[in-house]
C-alpha positions in Angstrom: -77.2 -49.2 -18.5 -77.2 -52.8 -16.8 -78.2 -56.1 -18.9 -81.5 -56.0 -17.2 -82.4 -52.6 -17.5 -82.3 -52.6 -21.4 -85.6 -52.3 -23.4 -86.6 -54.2 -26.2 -89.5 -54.3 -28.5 -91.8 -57.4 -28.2 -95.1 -57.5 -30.6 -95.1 -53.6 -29.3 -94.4 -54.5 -25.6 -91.7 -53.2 -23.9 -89.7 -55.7 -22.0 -86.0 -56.2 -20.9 -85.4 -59.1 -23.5 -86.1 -59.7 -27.2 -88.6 -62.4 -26.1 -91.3 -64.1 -23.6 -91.4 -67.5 -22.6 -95.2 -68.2 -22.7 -95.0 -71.8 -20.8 -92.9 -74.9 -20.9 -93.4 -76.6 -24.3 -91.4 -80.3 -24.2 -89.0 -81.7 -22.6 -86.6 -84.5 -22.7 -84.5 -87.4 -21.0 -81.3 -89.4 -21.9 -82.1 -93.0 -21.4 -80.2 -96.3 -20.8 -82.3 -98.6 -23.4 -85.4 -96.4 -25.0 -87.2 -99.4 -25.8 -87.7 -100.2 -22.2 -88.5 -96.9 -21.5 -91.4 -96.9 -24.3 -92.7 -99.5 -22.4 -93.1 -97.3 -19.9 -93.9 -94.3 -21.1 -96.3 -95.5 -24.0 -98.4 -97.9 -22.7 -98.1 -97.2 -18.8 -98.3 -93.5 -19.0 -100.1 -92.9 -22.2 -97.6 -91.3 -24.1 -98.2 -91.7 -28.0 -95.0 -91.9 -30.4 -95.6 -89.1 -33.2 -92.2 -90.0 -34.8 -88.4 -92.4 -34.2 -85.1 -90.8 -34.6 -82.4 -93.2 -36.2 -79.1 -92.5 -34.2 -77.6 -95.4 -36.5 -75.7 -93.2 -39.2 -74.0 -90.9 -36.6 -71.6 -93.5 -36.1 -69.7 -96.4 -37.9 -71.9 -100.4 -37.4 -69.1 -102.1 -36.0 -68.6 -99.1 -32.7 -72.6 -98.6 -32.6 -73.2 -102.2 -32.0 -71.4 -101.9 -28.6 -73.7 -98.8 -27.7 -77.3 -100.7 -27.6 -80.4 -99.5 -28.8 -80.1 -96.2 -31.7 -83.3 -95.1 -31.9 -85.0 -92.1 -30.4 -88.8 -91.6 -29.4 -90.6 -88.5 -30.0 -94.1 -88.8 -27.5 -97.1 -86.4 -27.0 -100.0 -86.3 -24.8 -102.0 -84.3 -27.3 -102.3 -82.9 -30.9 -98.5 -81.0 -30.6 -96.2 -83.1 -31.8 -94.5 -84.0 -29.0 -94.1 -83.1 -25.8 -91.9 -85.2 -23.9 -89.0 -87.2 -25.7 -86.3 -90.1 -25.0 -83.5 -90.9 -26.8 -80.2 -93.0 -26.0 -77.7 -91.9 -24.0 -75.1 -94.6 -24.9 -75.2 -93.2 -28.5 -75.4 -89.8 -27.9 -72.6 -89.9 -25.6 -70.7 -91.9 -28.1 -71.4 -90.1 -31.3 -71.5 -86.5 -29.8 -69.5 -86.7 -26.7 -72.3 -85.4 -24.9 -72.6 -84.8 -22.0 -69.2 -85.4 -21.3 -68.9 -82.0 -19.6 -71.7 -82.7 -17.6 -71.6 -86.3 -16.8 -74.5 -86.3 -14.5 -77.0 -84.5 -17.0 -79.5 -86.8 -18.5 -81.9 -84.2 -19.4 -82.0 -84.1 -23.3 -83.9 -80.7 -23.6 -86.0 -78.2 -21.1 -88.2 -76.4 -23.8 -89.7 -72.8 -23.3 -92.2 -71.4 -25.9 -91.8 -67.8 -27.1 -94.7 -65.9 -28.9 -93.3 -65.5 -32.4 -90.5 -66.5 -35.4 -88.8 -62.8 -34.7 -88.8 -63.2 -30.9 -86.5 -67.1 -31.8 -84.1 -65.1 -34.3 -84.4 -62.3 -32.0 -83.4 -64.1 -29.0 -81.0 -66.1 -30.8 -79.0 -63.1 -31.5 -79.5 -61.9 -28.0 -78.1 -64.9 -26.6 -74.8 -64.6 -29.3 -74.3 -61.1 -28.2 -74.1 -62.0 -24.8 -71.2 -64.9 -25.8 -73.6 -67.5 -24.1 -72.9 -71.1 -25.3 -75.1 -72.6 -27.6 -75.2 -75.9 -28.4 -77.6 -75.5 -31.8 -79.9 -73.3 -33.7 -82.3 -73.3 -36.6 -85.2 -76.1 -37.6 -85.6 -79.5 -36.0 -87.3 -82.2 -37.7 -89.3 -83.8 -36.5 -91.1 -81.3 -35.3 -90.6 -78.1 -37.4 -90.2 -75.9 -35.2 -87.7 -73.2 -35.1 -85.0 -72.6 -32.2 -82.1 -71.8 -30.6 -80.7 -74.1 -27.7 -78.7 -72.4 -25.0 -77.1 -74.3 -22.1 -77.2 -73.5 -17.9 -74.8 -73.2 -15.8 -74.6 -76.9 -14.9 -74.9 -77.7 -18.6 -78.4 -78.5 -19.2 -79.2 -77.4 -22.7 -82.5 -75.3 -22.9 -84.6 -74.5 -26.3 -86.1 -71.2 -27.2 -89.1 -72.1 -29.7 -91.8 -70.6 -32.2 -94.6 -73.1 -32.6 -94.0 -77.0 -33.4 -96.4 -79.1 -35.8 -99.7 -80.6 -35.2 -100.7 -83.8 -35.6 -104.8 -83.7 -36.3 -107.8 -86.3 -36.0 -105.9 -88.9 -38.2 -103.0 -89.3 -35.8 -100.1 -88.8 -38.5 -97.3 -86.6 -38.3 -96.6 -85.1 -40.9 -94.2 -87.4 -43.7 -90.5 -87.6 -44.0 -90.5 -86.5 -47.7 -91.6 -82.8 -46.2 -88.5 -82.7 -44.2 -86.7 -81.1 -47.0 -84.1 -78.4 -45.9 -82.8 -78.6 -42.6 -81.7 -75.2 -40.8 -78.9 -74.9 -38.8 -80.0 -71.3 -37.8 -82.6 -69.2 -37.7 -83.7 -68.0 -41.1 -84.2 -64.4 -42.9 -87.3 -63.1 -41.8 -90.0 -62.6 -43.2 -90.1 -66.7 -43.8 -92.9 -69.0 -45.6 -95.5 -69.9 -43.3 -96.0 -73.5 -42.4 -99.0 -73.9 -44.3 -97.2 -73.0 -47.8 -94.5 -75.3 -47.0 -97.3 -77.9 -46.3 -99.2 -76.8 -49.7 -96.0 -77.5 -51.9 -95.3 -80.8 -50.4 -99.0 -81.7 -51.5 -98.7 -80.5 -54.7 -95.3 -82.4 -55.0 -97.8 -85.5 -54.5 -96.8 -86.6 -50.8 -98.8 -88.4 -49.6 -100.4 -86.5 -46.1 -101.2 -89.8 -45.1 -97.9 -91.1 -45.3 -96.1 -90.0 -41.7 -96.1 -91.8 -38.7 -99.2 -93.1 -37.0 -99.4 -94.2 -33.4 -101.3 -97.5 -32.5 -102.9 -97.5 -29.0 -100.5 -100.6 -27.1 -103.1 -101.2 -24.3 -107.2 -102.0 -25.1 -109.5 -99.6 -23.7 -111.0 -101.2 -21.6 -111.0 -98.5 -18.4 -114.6 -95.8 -18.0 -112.1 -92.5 -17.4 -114.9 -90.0 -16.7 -117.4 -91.5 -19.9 -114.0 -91.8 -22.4 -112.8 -95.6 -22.5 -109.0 -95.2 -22.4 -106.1 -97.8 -22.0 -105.5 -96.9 -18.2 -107.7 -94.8 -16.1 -106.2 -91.8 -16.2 -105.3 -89.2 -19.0 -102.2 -86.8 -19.0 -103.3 -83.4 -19.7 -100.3 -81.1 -19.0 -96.1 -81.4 -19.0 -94.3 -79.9 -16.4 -93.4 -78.6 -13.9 -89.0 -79.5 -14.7 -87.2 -80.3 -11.4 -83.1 -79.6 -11.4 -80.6 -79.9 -9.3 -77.6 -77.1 -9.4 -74.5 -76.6 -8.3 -74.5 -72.9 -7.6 -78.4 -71.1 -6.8 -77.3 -67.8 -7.7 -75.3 -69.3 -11.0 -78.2 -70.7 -12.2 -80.9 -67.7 -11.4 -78.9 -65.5 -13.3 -79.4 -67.8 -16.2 -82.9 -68.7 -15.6 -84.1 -65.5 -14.0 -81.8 -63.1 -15.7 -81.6 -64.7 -19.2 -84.3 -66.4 -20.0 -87.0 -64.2 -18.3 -88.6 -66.8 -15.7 -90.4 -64.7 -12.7 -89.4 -66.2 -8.8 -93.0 -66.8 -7.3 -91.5 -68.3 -4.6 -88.4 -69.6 -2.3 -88.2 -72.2 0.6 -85.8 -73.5 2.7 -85.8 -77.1 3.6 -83.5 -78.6 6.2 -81.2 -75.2 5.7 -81.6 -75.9 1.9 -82.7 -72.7 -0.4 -85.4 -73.8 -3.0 -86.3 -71.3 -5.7 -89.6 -71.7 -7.7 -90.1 -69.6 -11.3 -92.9 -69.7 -13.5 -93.1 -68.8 -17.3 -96.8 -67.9 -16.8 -99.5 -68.0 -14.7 -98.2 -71.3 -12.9 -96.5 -71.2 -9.7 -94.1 -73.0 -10.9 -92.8 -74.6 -14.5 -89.1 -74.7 -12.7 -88.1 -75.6 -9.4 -84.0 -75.4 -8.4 -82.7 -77.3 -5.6 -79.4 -77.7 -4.7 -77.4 -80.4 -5.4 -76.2 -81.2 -1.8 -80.0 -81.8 -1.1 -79.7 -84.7 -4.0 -78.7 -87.6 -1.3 -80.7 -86.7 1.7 -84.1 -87.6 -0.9 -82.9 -90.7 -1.8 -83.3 -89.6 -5.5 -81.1 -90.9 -8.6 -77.6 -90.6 -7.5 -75.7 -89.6 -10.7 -78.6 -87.3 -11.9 -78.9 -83.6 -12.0 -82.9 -83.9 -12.8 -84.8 -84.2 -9.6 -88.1 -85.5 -11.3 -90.2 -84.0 -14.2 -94.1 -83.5 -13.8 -97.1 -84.9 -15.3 -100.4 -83.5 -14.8 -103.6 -85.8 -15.2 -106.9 -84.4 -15.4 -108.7 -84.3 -12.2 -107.8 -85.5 -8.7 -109.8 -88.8 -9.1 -107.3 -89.8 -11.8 -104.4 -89.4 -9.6 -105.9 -91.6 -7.3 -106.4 -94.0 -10.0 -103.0 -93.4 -11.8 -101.0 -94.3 -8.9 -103.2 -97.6 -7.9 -102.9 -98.5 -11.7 -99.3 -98.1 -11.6 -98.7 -99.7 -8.5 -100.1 -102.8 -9.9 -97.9 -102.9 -12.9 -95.0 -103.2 -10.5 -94.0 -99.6 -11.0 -91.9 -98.4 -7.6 -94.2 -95.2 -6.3 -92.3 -93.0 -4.3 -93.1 -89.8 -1.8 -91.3 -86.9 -1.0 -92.1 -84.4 1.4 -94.8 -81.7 0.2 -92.9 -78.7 1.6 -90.7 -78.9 -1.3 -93.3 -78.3 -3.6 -95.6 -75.3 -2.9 -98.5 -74.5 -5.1 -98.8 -78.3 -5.6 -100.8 -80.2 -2.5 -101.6 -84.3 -3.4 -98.9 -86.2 -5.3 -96.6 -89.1 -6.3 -93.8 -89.7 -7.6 -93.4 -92.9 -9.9 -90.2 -94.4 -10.6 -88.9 -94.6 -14.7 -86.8 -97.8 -15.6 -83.9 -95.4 -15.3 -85.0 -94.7 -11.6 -86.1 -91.0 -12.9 -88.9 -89.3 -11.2 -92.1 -88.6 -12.7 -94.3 -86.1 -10.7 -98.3 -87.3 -10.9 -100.1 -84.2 -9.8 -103.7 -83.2 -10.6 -103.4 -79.5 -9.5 -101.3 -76.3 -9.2 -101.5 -73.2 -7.8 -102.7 -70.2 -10.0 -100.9 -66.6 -10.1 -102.8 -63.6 -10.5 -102.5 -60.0 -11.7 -100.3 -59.2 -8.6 -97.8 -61.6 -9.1 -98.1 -63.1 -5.7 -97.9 -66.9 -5.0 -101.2 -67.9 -1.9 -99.7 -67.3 1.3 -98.6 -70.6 3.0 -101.1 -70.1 5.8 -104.2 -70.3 3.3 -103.1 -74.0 1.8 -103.9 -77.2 2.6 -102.1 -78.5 4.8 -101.4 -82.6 4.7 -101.0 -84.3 7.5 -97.6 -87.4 7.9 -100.6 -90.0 7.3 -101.9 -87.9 4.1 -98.8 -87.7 2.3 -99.3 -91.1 1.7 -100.9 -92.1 -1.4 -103.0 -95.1 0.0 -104.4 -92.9 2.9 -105.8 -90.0 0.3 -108.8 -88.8 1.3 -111.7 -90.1 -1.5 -112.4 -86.3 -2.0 -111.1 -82.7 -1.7 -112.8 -79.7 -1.8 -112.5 -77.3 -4.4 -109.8 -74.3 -4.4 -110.8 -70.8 -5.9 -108.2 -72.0 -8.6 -109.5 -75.1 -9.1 -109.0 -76.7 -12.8 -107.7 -73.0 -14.1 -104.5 -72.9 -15.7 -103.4 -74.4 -19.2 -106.2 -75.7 -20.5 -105.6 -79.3 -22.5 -107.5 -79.1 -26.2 -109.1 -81.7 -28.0 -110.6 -85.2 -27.2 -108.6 -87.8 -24.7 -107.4 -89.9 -27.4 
């Protein structure tokens, strides 16, 4: 019996693997100086810090002085505690030696949520008996939640999690002092739930009130559909993760095979074979592209991460978002839409690192069949409408039209 043709037992489902990616959770980027890229990513995007990361004891003053900046960011767009993070490649690579295998990874994390605690230990010994490489596994904090990391073929490291904390109506996070054991793998089941772990902290005395709290950088001063915000636009989804790879098949064994994701689609582009998986209902949380196609988009030269999306609210907003960023000097880019079906109006804004961020408003919906809208049936865009500042001021509605995740809670 093949790999694939193996049956496990998921929460009483029978599937091939020990687990189900549900959706993309988080992700992450290596950058050249984090604190220009909170600029960016805080008060441009919207991003809120829920916690720092202190590289600074990882290696001796006098050889971290030469590496700039040591702090890491940990950012959300809503109550999870973070969903997108940055942290400093110069001291990573320094102190870790990471990635020196892969020099031109600067992805920090692509994060998949599974269903359950059992389904992370589960997969964590799936992934051990299958001699894949791992690069870590147990509890991260910040963050508390529970995973194992396993790396691609091209060496991007992916995390397998259960759950990760929530930050509430007060904005903290929850405080350092709770941070008290640190895993390095995945525990004994059954474990403690979250909210005993919480209970003894409080009846320690810690203060709840005591972790980080974000401070809004920009006023709000812009009417974004009757919330003010600080910029007219609000972020309401992560995702979908762009790579490029060396090897297509390589890496679908891996992301296909492995880790579960279903193909909704493929495309060739200028004799280029694009592949498309989703984790759920999505046409797409990952899109592979080979790396020879790298140069002919004009896209970071020395980077295996072809952009990383960033979903705003409604198609209004996107108009807004890029306008907005245009005026803060922020280099908006365009790329043509055949490489991303299932998505029809977007841009892509420039990072300080000269990584892509995706601005999208809308994506495709998969149904019951597992079959992607035939090409014929989108929307087609025209040369003149792939152009943000010839957008048409309105669309009309798709049957799929604001379904998918839904984003919980107020905009800020």
């Amino acid at each position: 019996m093949s790999d694939t043709e193996k049956q496990c037992v998921v929460g009483g489902v029978v599937l091939p693997r020990p687990f189900k990616v549900r959706r993309l959770g988080h992700f992450g980027i290596n950058v050249h100086d984090p604190e220009v890229s909170r600029q960016f990513y805080e008060k441009l995007l919207g991003f809120r810090i829920s916690d720092v990361l202190d590289f600074s004891g990882r290696l001796p003053p006098e050889e971290l002085a030469k590496h700039g900046p040591h702090i890491g960011y940990f950012t959300r767009h809503g109550t999870e505690h973070h969903s997108f993070v940055f942290f400093p490649r110069r001291v990573l690579s320094a102190a870790y030696g990471f990635p020196s295998d892969y020099p031109e990874v600067v992805t920090n994390q692509i994060t998949w949520q599974v269903g359950s605690l059992r389904e992370v230990v589960d997969g964590y010994e799936w992934f051990v008996g299958k001699d894949m490489r791992i690069q870590r596994s147990g509890r991260d904090l910040p963050g508390s939640n529970w995973n194992v990391y396993p790396f691609d073929p091209d060496g991007h490291v992916n995390e397998l999690y259960y759950g990760i904390e929530q930050i509430g109506w007060n904005g903290a996070s929850k405080p350092y002092a709770m941070h008290k054991v640190r895993h390095t793998r995945p525990p004994g089941l059954p474990h403690p739930s979250e909210y005993s772990e919480v209970q003894q902290g409080l009846a320690e005395g810690i203060d709840s009130r005591s972790g980080w709290q974000q401070q809004e950088p920009m006023p709000e001063t812009h009417d974004v559909d009757g919330v003010l915000l600080g910029r007219p636009y609000k972020v309401v989804r992560v995702g979908p993760v762009r790579l490029f790879v060396q090897d297509m098949e390589q890496s679908l064994r891996f992301y296909r095979d492995e880790l579960g994701l279903v193909i909704t689609e493929e495309v060739i582009y200028n004799g280029h074979r694009c592949v498309f998986l989703r984790a759920n209902t999505e046409h797409h949380s990952l899109a592979l592209y080979p790396l020879a196609l790298r140069a002919e988009l004009g896209l970071h030269p020395n980077a295996t991460l072809f952009s990383f999306g960033m979903q705003v609210a409604n198609y209004q907003q996107l108009r807004d978002a890029v306008a907005f960023l245009k005026e803060q000097g922020v280099t908006i880019k365009t790329l043509p839409p055949e490489l991303f079906p299932g998505i029809d109006y977007c841009a892509f804004a420039l990072d300080p690192d000269g990584f892509a961020i995706q601005l999208y408003y809308y994506m495709e919906q998969v149904g019951w069949d597992g079959k992607p809208r035939p090409a014929e049936l989108r929307p087609r865009l025209s040369p003149e409408q792939r152009d943000p500042d010839h957008w048409p001021a309105t669309v009309p509605a798709a049957s799929d039209s604001y379904q998918g995740e839904t984003y919980f809670g107020p905009w800020s």
